[in-house]
MITORSE-882542 format. One record per residue (C-alpha): x, y negated, z negated. Coordinates in nm, 2 decimals. Example, Ala and Ser with C-alpha at 12.3 -4.5 7.8 and 13.67 -1.06 7.14 Angstrom:
<recs>
<rec><X>1.23</X><Y>0.45</Y><Z>-0.78</Z></rec>
<rec><X>1.37</X><Y>0.11</Y><Z>-0.71</Z></rec>
</recs>
This chain:
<recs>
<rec><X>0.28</X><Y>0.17</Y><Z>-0.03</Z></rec>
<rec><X>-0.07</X><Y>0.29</Y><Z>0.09</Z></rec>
<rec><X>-0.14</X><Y>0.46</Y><Z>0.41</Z></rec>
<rec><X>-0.42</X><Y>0.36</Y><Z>0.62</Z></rec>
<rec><X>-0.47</X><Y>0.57</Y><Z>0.89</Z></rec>
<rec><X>-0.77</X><Y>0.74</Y><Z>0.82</Z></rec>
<rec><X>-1.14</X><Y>0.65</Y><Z>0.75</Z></rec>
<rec><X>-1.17</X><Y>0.87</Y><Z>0.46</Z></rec>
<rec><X>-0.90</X><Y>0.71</Y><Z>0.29</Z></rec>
<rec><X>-1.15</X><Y>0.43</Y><Z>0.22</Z></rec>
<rec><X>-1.42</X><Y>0.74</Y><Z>0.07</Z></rec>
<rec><X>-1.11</X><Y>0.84</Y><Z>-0.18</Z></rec>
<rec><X>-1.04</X><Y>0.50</Y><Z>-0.31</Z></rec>
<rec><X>-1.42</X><Y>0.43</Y><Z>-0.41</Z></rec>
<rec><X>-1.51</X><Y>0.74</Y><Z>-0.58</Z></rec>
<rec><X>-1.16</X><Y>0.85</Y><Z>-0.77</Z></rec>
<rec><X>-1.18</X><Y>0.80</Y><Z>-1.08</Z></rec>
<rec><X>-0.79</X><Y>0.88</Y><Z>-1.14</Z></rec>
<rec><X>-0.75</X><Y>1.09</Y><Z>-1.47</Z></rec>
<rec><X>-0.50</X><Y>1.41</Y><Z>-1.38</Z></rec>
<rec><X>-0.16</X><Y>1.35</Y><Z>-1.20</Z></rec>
<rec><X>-0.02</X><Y>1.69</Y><Z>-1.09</Z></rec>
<rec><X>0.34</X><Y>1.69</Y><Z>-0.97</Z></rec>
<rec><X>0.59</X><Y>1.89</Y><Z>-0.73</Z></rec>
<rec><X>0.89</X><Y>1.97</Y><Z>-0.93</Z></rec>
<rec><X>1.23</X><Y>2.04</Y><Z>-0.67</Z></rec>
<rec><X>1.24</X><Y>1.70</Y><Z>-0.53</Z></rec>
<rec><X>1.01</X><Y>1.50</Y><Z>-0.65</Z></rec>
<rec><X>1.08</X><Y>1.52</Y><Z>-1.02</Z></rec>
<rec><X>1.45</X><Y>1.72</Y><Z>-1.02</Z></rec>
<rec><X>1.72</X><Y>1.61</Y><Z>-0.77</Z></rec>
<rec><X>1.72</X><Y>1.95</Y><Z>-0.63</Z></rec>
<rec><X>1.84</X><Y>1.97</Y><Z>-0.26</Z></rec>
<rec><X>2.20</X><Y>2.02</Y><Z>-0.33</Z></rec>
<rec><X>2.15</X><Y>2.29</Y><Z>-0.57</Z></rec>
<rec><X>1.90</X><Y>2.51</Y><Z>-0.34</Z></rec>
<rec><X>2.06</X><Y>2.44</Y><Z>-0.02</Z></rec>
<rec><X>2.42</X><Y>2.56</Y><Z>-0.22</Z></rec>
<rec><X>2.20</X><Y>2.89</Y><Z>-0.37</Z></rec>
<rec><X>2.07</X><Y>2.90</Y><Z>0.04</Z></rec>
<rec><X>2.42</X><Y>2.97</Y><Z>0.20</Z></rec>
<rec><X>2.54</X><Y>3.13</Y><Z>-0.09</Z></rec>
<rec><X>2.23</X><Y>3.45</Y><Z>-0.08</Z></rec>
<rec><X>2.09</X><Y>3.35</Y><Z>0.25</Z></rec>
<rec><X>2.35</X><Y>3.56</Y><Z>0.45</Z></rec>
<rec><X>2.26</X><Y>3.91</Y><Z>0.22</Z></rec>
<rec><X>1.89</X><Y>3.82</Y><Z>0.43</Z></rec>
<rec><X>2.00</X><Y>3.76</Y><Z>0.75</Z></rec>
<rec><X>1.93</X><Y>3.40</Y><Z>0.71</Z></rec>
<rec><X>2.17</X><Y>3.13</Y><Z>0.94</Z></rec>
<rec><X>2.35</X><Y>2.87</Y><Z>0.74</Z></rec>
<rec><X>2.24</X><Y>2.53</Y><Z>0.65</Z></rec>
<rec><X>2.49</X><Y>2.29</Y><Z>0.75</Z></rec>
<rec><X>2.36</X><Y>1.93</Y><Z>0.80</Z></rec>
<rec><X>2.09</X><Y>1.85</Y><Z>0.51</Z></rec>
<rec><X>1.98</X><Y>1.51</Y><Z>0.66</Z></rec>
<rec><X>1.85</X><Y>1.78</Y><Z>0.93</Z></rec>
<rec><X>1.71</X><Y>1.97</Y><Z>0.72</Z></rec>
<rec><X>1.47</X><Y>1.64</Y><Z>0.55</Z></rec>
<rec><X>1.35</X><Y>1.57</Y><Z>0.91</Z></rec>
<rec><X>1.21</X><Y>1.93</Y><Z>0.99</Z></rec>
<rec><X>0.88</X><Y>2.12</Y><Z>0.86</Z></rec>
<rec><X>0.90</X><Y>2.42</Y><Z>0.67</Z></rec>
<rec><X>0.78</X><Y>2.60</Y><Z>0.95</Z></rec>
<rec><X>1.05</X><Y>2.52</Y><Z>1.22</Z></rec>
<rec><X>1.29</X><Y>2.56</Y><Z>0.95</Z></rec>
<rec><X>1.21</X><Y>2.92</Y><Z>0.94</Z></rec>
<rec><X>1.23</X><Y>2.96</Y><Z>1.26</Z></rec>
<rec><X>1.55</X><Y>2.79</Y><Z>1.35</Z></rec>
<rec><X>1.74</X><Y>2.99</Y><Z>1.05</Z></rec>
<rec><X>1.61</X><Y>3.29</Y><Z>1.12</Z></rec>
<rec><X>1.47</X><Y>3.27</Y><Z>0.75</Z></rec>
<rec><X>1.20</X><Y>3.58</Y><Z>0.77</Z></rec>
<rec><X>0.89</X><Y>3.52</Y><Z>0.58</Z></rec>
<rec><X>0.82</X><Y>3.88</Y><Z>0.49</Z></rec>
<rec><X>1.20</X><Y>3.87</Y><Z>0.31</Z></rec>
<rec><X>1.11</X><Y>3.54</Y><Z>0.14</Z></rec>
<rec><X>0.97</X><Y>3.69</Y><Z>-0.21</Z></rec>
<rec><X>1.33</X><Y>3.88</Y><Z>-0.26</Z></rec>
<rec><X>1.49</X><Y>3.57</Y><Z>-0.14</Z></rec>
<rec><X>1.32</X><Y>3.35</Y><Z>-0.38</Z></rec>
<rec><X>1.34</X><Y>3.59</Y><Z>-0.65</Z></rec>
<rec><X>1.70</X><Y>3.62</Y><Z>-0.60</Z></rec>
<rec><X>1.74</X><Y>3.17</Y><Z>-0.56</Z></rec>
<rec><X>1.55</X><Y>3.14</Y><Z>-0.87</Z></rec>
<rec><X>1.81</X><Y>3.36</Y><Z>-1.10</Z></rec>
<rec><X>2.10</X><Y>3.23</Y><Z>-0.92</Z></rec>
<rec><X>1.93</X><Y>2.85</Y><Z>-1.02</Z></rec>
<rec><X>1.86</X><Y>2.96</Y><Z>-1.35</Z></rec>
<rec><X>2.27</X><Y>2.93</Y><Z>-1.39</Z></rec>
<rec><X>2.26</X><Y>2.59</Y><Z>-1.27</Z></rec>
<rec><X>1.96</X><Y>2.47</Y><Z>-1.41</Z></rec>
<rec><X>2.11</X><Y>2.26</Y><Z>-1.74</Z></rec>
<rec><X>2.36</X><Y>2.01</Y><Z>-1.45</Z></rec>
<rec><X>2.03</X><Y>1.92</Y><Z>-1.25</Z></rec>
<rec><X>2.00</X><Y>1.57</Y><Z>-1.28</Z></rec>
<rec><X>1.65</X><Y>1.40</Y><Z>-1.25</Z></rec>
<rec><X>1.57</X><Y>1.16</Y><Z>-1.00</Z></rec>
<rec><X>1.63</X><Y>0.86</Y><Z>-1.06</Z></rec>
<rec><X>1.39</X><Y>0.67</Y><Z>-1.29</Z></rec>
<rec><X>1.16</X><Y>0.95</Y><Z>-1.28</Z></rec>
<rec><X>1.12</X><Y>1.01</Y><Z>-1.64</Z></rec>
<rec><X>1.05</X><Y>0.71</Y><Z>-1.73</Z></rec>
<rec><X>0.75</X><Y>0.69</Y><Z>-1.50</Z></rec>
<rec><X>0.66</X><Y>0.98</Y><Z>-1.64</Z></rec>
<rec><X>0.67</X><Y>0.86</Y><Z>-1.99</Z></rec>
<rec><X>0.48</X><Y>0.56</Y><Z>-1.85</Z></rec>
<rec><X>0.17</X><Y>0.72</Y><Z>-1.69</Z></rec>
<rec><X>0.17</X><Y>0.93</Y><Z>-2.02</Z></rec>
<rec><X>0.10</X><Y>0.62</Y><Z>-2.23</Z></rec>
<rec><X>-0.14</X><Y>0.50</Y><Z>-1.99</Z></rec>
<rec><X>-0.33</X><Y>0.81</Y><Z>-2.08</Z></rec>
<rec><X>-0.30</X><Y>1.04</Y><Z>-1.76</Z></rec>
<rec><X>-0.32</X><Y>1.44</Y><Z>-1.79</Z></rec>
<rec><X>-0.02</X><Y>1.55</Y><Z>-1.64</Z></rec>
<rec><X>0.05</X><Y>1.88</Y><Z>-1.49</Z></rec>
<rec><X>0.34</X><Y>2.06</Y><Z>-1.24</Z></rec>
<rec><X>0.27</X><Y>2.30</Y><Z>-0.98</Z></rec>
<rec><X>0.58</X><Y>2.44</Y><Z>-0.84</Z></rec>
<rec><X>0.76</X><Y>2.70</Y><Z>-0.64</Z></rec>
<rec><X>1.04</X><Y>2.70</Y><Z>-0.93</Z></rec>
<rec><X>0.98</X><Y>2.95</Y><Z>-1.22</Z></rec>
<rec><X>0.81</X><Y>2.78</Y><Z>-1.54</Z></rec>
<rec><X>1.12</X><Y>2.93</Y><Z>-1.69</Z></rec>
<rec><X>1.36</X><Y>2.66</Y><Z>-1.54</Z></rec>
<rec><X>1.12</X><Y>2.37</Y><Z>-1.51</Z></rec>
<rec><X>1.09</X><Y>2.41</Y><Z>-1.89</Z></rec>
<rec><X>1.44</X><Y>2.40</Y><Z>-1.96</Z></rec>
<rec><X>1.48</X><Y>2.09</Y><Z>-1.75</Z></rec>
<rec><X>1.20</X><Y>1.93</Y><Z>-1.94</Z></rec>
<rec><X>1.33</X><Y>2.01</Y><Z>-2.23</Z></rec>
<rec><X>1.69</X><Y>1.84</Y><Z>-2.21</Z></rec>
<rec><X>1.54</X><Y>1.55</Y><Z>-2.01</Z></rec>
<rec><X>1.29</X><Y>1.53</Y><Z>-2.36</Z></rec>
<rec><X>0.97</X><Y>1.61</Y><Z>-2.13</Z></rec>
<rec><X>0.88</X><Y>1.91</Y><Z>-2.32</Z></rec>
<rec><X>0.50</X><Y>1.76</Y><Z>-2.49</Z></rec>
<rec><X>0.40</X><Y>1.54</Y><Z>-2.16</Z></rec>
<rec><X>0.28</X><Y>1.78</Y><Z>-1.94</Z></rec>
<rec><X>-0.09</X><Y>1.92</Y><Z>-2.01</Z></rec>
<rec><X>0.04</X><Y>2.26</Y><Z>-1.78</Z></rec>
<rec><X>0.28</X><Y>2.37</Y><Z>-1.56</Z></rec>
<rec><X>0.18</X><Y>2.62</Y><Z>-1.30</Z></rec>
<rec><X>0.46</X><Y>2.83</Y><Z>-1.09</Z></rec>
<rec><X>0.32</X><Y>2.98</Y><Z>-0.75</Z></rec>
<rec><X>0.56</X><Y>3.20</Y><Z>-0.53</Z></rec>
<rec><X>0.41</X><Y>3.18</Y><Z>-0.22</Z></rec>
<rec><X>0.57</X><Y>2.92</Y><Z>-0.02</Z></rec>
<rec><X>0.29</X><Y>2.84</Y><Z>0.19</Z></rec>
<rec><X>0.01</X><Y>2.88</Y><Z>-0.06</Z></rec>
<rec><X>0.02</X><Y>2.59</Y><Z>-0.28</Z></rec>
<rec><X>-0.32</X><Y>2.49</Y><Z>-0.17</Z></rec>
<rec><X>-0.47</X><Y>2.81</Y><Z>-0.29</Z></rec>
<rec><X>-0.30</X><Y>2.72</Y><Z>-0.62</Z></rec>
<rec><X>-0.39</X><Y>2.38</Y><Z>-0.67</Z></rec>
<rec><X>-0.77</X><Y>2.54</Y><Z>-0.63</Z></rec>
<rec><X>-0.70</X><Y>2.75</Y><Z>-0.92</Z></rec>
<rec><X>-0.53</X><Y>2.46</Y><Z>-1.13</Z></rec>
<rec><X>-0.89</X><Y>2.25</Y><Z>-1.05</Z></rec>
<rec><X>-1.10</X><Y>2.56</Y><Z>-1.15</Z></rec>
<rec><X>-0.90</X><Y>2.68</Y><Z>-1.46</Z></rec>
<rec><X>-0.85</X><Y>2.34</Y><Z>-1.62</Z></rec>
<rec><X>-1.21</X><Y>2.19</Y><Z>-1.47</Z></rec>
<rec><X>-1.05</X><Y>1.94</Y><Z>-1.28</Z></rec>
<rec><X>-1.32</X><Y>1.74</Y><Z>-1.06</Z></rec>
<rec><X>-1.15</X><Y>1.67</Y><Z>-0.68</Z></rec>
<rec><X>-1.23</X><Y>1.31</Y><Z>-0.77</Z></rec>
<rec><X>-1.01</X><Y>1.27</Y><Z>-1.08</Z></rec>
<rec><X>-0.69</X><Y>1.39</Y><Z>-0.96</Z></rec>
<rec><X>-0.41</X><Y>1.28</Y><Z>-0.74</Z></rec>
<rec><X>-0.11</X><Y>1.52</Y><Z>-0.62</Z></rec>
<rec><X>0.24</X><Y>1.40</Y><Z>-0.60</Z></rec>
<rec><X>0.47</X><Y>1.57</Y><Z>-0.38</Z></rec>
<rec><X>0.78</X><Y>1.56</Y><Z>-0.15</Z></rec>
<rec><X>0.74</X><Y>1.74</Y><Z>0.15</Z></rec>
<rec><X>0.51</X><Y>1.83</Y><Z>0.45</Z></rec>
<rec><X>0.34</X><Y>2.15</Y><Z>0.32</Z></rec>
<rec><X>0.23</X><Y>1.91</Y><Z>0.01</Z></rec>
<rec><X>0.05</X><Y>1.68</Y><Z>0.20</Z></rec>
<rec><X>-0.09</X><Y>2.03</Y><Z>0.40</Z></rec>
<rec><X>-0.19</X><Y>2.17</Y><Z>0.05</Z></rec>
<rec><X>-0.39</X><Y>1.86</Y><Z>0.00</Z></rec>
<rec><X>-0.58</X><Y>1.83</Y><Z>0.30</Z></rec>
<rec><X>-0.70</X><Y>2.20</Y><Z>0.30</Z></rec>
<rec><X>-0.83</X><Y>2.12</Y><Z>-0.09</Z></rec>
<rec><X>-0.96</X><Y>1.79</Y><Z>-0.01</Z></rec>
<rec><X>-0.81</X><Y>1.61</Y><Z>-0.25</Z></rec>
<rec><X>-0.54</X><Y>1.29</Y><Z>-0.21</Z></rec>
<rec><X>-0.12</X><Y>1.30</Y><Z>-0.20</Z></rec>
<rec><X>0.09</X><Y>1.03</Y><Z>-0.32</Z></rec>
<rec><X>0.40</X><Y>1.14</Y><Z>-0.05</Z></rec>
<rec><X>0.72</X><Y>1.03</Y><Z>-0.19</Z></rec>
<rec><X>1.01</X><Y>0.92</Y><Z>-0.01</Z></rec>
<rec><X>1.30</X><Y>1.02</Y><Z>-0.22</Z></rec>
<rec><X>1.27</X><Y>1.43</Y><Z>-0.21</Z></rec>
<rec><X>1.27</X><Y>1.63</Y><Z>0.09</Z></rec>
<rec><X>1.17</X><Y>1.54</Y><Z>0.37</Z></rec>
<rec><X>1.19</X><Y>1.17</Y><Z>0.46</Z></rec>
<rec><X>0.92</X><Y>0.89</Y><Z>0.50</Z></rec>
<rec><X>0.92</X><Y>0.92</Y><Z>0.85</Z></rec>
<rec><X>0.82</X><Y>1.29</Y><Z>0.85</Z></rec>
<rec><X>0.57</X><Y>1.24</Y><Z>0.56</Z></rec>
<rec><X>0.42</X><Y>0.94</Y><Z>0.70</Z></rec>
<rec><X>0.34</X><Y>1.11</Y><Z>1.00</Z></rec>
<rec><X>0.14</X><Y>1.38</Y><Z>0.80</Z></rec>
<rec><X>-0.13</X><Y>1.08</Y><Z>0.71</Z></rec>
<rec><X>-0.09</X><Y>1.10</Y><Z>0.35</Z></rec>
<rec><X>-0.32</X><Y>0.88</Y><Z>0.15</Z></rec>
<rec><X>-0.02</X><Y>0.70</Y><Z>-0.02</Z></rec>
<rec><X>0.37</X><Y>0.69</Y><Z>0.05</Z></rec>
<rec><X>0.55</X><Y>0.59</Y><Z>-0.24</Z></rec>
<rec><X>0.93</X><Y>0.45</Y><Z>-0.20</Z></rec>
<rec><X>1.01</X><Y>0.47</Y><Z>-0.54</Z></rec>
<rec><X>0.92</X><Y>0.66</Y><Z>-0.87</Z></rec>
<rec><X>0.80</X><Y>0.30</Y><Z>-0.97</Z></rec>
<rec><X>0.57</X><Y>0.27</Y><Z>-0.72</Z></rec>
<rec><X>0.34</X><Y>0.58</Y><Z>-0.86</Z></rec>
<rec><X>0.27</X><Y>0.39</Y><Z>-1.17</Z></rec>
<rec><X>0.12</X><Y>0.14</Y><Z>-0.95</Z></rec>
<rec><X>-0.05</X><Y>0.36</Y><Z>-0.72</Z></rec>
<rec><X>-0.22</X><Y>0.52</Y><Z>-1.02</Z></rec>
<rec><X>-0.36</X><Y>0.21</Y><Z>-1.20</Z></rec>
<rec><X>-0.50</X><Y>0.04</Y><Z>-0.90</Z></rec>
<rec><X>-0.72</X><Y>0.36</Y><Z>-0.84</Z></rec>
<rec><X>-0.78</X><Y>0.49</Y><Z>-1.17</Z></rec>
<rec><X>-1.13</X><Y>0.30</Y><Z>-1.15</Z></rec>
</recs>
């Protein structure tokens, strides 16, 4: 489904020329929520952090309020995450991917796309899961960033290292900070409805495309690959 809120939508659509699709892992490839909001409560307490109780909550809420209302402390969030990431490592081979997810994947592969992750996960654990979901030779790179709210400073090193043009890629991602990421690079977000926050929350955020189902990127992508 696209968006059409904003006149610069229309700029996007006639000058991509689609070639690189660069995903969010947790959520918008790997059904994740359960598992990170478990390793949450389980480590958050050692940090101070308040509970997590109601997840449908937690999928209507930006990062940022989030942090606030759990008293999750920025300054502690490298231990935190480096602490969450072993603790998923033990979990990683019963994460199941979203549904029909890999073979969309599969499918923008054939139709000749360079694929790429960027992710808050390590490349450690994203490999593994591509591995037993036989992903392992479909993605072009996989790039792990730990600072939460510094994807877009990532996804400008993933352009300049792999001489990406703004006008050939697309990012696919799940929650709020994505489509933020996006907007500071200047380059288009297919949102996607089945990850973390909901549709209602990401359609509010003005991304270029909302997509209801994995189906629907393979779509997307080859009515704007010209």
């Amino acid at each position: 489904m696209r968006h059409r809120n904003r006149d610069y939508i229309r700029i996007y659509v006639i000058n991509l020329m689609l070639k690189t699709i660069i995903f969010d892992f947790d959520g918008t490839i790997a059904d994740t929520l359960d598992t990170m909001i478990s390793i949450y409560n389980k480590i958050g307490p050692d940090f101070g952090y308040k509970p997590i109780h109601e997840k449908e909550k937690v999928r209507n809420e930006k990062l940022q309020k989030l942090f606030k209302e759990y008293n999750i402390s920025i300054t502690k969030i490298p231990f935190f995450l480096f602490k969450a990431l072993r603790e998923f490592n033990k979990k990683i081979g019963n994460v199941k991917p979203q549904k029909n997810i890999i073979e969309t994947i599969k499918k923008l592969k054939t139709n000749e796309f360079n694929l790429g992750i960027l992710t808050s996960n390590s490349e450690k654990n994203v490999k593994i899961f591509l591995e037993k979901n036989h992903l392992t030779n479909i993605f072009d790179f996989i790039h792990s960033e730990k600072n939460v709210f510094g994807k877009h400073n990532s996804l400008r090193h993933i352009l300049s290292s792999n001489k990406i043009a703004k006008n050939e890629v697309i990012y696919i991602g799940d929650e709020v900070r994505d489509i933020e990421a996006t907007k500071k690079v200047g380059i288009p977000i297919i949102a996607v409805c089945w990850g973390f926050n909901k549709k209602e929350i990401l359609a509010k955020q003005n991304p270029e495309y909302l997509a209801d189902k994995p189906g629907d990127l393979i779509h997307i992508a080859s009515r704007i690959r010209y």
